[in-house]
N, C-alpha and C positions, 0 to 999 in steps of 0.2 A: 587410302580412303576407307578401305575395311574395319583398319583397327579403329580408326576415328568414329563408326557408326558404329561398335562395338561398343569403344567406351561410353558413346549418349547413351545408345539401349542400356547399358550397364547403369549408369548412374538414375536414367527415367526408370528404372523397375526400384531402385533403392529406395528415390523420392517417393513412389508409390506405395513401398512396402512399407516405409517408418510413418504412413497414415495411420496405420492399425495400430501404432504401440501408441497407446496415449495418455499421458499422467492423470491423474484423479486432479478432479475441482477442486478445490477450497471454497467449497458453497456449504456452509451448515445448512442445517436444515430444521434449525431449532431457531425462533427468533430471536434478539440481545435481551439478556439477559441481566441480572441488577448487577452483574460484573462490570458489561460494557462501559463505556466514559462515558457515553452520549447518555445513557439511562442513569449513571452515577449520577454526572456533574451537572447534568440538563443545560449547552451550553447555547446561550443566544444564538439566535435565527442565521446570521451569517457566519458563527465560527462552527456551529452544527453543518452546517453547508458546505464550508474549505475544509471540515476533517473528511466529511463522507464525497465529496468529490477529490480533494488531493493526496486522502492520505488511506480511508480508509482497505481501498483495492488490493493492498500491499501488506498493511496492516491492522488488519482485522482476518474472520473467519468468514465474511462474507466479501468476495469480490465479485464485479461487475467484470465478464470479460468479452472486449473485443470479437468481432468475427476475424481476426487473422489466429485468434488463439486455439483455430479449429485444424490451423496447419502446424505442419509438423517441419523442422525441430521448431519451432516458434515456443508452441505450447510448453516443451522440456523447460526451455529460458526462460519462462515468466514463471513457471512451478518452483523451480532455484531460486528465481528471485520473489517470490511471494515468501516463499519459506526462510530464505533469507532477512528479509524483513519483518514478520513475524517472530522471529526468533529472535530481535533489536527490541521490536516492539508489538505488542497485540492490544488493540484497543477493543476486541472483544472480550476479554481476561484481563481487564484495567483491573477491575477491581481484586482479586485476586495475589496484587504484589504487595509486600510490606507498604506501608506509608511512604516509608524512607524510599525504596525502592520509586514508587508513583512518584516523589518532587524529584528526584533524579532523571525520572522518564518525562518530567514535565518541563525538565530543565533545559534537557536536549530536544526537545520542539522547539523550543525557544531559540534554542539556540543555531539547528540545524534550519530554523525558519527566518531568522535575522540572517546567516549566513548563504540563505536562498539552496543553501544544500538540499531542501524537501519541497515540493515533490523535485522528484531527479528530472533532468533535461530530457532521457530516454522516456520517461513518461509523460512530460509536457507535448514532446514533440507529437505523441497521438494521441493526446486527450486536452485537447485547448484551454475546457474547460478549466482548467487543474493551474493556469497562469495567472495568479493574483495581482491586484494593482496595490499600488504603496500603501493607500489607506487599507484596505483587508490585510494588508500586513501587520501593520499597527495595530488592528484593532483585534486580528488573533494573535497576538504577541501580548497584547496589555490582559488581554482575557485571560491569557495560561499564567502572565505574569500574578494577576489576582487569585488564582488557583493556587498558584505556586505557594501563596504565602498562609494561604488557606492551609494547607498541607502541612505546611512547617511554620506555623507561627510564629517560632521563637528568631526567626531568621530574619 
């Protein structure tokens, strides 16, 4: 029974102790920019909506986060996966990629949004919000689709 109250105490001083190490936000502190997609592209009222509720959190420089994101390790996992993500795609620094680069990056919404791969499960499952119905599917798919060709005309 010793060692067993040893290794709780042991592990409740650990959980207590990795509160203090805490990754940096991903909160600019500068507002979007004529980089951004949303200040680029100015995209109708509901696909301005499903980027900045299912996409932007991950993918942009400005995230909305959670109160669980104040516990630790929670907070490490979403900083990997922010950055993670960011580093696929940033819709803060939209504008900032070649052309070619943007219908590529517009391609893969499309496509990652047809295939229900975005937003991820692990984020639908706590952000309800973020679960789209077939019509908002469509009508952010034909949007980027009309972007897309915007981009690349000759396509």
């Amino acid at each position: 029974m010793k060692k067993t109250k040893k290794i709780l105490l042991g592990l409740a001083f650990v959980l207590v102790a990795i509160q203090f190490i805490r990754p940096a936000k991903n909160l600019s502190t500068t507002p979007p920019g004529k980089d951004d997609f949303l200040v680029r592209f100015a995209p109708p009222a509901e696909v301005k909506s499903m980027l900045q509720t299912g996409c932007y959190d991950c993918h942009s420089n400005h995230t909305r986060y959670p109160w669980y994101a104040e516990l630790q390790p929670t907070a490490w996992w979403l900083k990997r996966h922010i950055d993670e993500g960011k580093e696929q795609l940033n819709f803060s620094e939209f504008g900032s990629y070649t052309t070619r680069e943007q219908g590529k990056k517009v391609d893969a919404i499309i496509d990652q949004t047809e295939m229900r791969g975005m937003p991820l499960k692990s984020y639908t499952w706590m952000h309800r919000d973020a679960i789209f119905t077939e019509a908002q599917i469509k009508a952010f798919v034909a949007w980027h689709e009309a972007l897309k060709d915007k981009l690349d005309p000759e396509k």
